[in-house]
C-alpha positions in Angstrom: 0.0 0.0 0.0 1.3 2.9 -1.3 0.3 6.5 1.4 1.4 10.1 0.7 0.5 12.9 3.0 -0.4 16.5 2.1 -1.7 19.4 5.5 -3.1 22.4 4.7 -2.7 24.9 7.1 -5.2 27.7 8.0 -6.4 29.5 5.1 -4.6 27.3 2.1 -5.7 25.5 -0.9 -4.6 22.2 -2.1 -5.4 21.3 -5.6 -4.7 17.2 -6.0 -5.6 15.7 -9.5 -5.0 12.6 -11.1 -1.2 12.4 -11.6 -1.5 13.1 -7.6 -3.4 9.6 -6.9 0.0 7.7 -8.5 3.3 7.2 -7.4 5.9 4.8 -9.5 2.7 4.3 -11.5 0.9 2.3 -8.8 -2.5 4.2 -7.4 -2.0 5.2 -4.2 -3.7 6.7 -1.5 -3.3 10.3 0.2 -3.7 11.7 3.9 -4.6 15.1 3.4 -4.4 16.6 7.3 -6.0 20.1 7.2 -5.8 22.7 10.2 -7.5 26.0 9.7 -10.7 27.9 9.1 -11.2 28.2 5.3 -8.6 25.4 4.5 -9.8 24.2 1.0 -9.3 20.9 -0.7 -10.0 20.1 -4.7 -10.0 17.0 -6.3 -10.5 16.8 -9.9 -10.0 13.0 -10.4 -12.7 11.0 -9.3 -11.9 9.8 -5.3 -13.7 7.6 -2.6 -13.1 9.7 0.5 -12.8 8.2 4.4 -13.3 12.0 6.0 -13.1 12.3 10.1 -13.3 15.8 11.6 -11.9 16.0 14.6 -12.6 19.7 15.4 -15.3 22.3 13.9 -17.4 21.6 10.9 -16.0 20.0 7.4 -18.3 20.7 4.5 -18.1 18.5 1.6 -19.1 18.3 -2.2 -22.3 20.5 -1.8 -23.0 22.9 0.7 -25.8 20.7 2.2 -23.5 18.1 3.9 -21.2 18.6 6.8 -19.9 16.2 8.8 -18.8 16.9 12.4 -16.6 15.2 15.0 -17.3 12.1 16.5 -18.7 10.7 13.6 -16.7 9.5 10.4 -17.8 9.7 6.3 -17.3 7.7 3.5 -18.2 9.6 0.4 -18.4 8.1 -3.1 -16.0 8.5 -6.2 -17.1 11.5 -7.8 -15.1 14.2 -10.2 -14.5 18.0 -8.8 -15.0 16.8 -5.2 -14.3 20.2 -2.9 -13.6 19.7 1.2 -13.6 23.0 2.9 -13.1 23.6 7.0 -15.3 25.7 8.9 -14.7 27.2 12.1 -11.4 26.8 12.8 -11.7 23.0 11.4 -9.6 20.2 12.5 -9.9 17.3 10.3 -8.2 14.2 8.4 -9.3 12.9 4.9 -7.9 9.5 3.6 -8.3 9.7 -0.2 -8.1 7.3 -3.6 -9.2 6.5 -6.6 -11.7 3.7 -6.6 -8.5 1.7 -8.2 -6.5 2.5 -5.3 -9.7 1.4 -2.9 -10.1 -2.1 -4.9 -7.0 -3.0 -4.3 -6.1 -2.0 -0.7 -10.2 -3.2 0.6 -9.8 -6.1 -1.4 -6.1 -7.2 0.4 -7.1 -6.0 3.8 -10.6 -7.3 3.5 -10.0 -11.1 2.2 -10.9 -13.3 -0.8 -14.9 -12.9 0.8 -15.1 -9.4 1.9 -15.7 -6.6 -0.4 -13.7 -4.6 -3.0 -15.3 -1.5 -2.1 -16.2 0.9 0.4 -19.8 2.2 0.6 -21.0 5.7 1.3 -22.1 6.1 4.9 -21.8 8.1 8.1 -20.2 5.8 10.5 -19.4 6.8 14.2 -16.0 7.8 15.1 -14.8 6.8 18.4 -11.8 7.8 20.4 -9.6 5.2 18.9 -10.8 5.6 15.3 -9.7 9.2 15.7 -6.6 8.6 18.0 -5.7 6.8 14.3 -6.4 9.8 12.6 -3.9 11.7 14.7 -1.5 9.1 14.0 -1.8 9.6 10.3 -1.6 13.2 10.6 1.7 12.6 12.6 3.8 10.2 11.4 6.9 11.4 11.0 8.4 8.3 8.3 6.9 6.6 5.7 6.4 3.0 7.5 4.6 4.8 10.1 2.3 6.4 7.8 1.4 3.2 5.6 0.9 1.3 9.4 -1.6 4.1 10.8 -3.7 4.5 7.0 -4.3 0.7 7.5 -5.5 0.8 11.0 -7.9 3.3 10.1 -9.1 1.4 6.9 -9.1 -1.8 9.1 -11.7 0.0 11.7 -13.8 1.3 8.8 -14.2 -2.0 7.4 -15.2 -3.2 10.3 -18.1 -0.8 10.8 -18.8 -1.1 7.5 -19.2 -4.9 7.6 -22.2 -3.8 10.0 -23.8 -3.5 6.6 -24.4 -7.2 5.8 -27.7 -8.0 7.6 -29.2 -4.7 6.0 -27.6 -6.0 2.1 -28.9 -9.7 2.7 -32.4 -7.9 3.3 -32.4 -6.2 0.1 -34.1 -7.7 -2.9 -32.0 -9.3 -5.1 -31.3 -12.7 -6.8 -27.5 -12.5 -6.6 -25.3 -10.6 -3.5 -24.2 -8.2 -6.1 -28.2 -7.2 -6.7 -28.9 -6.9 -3.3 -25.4 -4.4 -3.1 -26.6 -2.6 -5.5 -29.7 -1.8 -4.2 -28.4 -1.2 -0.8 -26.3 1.6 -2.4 -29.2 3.3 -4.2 -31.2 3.1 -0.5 -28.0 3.9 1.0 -27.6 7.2 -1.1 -31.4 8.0 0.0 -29.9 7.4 3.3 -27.2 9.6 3.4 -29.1 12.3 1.6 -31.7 12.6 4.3 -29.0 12.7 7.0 -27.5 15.5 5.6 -30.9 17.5 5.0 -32.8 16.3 7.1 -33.7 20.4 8.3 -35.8 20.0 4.7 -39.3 18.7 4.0 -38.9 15.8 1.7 -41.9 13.5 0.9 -41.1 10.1 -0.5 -42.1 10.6 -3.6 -38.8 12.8 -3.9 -37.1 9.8 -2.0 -38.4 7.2 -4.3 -37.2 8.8 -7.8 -33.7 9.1 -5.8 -33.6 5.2 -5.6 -35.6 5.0 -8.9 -38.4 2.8 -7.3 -41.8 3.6 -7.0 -42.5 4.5 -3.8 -44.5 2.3 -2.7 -41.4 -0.2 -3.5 -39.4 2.6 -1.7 -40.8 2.0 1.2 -40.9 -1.3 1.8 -37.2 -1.7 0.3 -36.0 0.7 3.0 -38.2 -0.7 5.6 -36.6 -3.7 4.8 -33.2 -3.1 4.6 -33.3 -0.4 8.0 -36.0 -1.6 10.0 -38.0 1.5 10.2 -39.3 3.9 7.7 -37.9 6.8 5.7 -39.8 9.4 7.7 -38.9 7.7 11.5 -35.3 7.7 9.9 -35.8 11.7 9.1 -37.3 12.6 12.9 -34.2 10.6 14.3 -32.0 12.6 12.3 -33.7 15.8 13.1 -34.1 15.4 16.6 -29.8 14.3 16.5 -29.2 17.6 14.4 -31.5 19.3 17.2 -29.2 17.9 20.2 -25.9 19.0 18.5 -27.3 22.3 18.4 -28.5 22.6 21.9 -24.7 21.6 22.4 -22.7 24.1 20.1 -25.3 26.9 19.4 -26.5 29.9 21.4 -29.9 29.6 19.5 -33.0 29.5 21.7 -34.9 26.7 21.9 -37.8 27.7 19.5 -34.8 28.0 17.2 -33.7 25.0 17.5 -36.8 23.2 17.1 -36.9 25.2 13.5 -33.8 25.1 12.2 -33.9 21.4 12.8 -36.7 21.1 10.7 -39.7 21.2 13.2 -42.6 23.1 12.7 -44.0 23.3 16.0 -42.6 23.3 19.4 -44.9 21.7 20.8 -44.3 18.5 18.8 -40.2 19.0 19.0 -40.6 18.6 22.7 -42.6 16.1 22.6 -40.5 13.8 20.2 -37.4 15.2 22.5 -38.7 14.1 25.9 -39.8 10.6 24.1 -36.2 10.0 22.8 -34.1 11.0 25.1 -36.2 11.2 28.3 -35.3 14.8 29.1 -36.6 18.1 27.7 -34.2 20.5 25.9 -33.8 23.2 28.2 -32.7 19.9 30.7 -30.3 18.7 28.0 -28.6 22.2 27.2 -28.5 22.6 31.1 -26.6 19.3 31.7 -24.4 19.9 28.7 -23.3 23.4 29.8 -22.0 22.2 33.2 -20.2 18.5 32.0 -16.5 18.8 31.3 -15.3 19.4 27.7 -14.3 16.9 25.9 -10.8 15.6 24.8 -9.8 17.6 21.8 -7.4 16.8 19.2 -5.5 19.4 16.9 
């Protein structure tokens, strides 16, 4: 496994295209460690990205998805792929072509894993992201290459999560039921990211092109609970983050979060996490920060 490694400090722009993703004409894969508000990374090459923010906000491809520390995304290949920090953003980005990914998943992950990383929003805990650090940090090459594959090796793992959800997807053959586990996956994904919008599942459906009442029963299927109980869960964990970082009131919250009424945001608050929001925000302002990593 070939690694190189690239940081962007606050404020700079890294451009990477495709003669970028080879080195003694193998594909390889690239660290990119970037540590500043406005830090800006463009790919022009089609990449599969492993992104983990360890600090602030990291907005990538459009402005409608960010991802935020503690939790870890796999993006898929696409051309003209942008990363930008926000807010003084701290974050790692493991990088390559879907070449590159075939060959390194496919070695790491066995003759009967897969070749291929899927997109999702994983959690990061503190190991995943003490392996982060050690990418950022290692000073020679061996170290590098050994801290890439421990992170790979942990996303595998949660990604192998996946294989009850895939084996409930229709499909006569496992690469079928892939498939359409990445089209509901993309849906997914989509609504995790927006979920602050009002999408009906008719929208949803043509996303996966299925009717939607085969929408619905695919994702019910494959998740266990349907695309709008997916949406409020999403929208009531976007709310909780905000209570957390953000000086909004509470009616702003509820809002911005996509609820329409109060009265029905603390309702579906108390019911999921047994507290109201003012009790939450309370609790949160007096517990002791959190480790941080720079």
């Amino acid at each position: 496994m070939v690694v190189t490694r690239y940081r962007l400090a606050h404020g700079a722009r890294l451009e990477l295209g495709a003669k970028s993703m080879v080195v003694n004409r193998a594909p390889a894969l690239a660290v990119v460690h970037g540590g500043g508000r406005g830090c800006t990374l463009n790919v022009d090459v089609p990449i599969v990205g492993v992104w983990i923010p360890l600090r602030g906000r990291l907005q990538l491809g459009g402005s409608e998805m960010l991802a935020y520390p503690g939790e870890l995304r796999v993006t898929e290949a696409e051309p003209n792929f942008r990363a930008v920090g926000r807010g003084g953003a701290v974050w790692v980005a493991l990088l390559g072509t879907p070449q590159a990914w075939r060959h390194v998943v496919g070695r790491l992950s066995g003759p009967t894993g897969s070749s291929s990383l899927l997109p999702a929003r994983h959690e990061a805990d503190f190991e995943l992201r003490r392996g982060a650090v050690a990418m950022a940090r290692a000073e020679a090459k061996g170290g590098l290459e050994a801290a890439a594959e421990m992170v790979i090796d942990r996303v595998l793992s949660l990604q192998a999560r996946f294989a009850p959800a895939i084996a409930s997807c229709p499909g006569r053959t496992y690469a079928q039921r892939r498939q359409v586990f990445l089209r509901l996956q993309r849906v997914r994904n989509y609504l995790a990211s927006n979920c602050h919008l009002d999408v009906d599942n008719d929208t949803l459906a043509r996303m996966a092109s299925y009717s939607p009442s085969h929408f619905i029963r695919a994702f019910g299927a494959a998740y266990g609970e349907t695309p709008h109980a997916y949406l409020i869960r999403q929208r009531l964990e976007y709310a909780r983050r905000l209570l957390r970082t953000s000086p909004l009131a509470i009616s702003e919250v509820a809002l911005a979060s996509g609820f329409e009424s109060r009265c029905t945001f603390s309702r579906l608050f108390r019911e999921r996490y047994g507290t109201t929001a003012g009790a939450m925000r309370a609790i949160v302002g007096a517990a002791r920060p959190q480790a941080r990593f720079a």
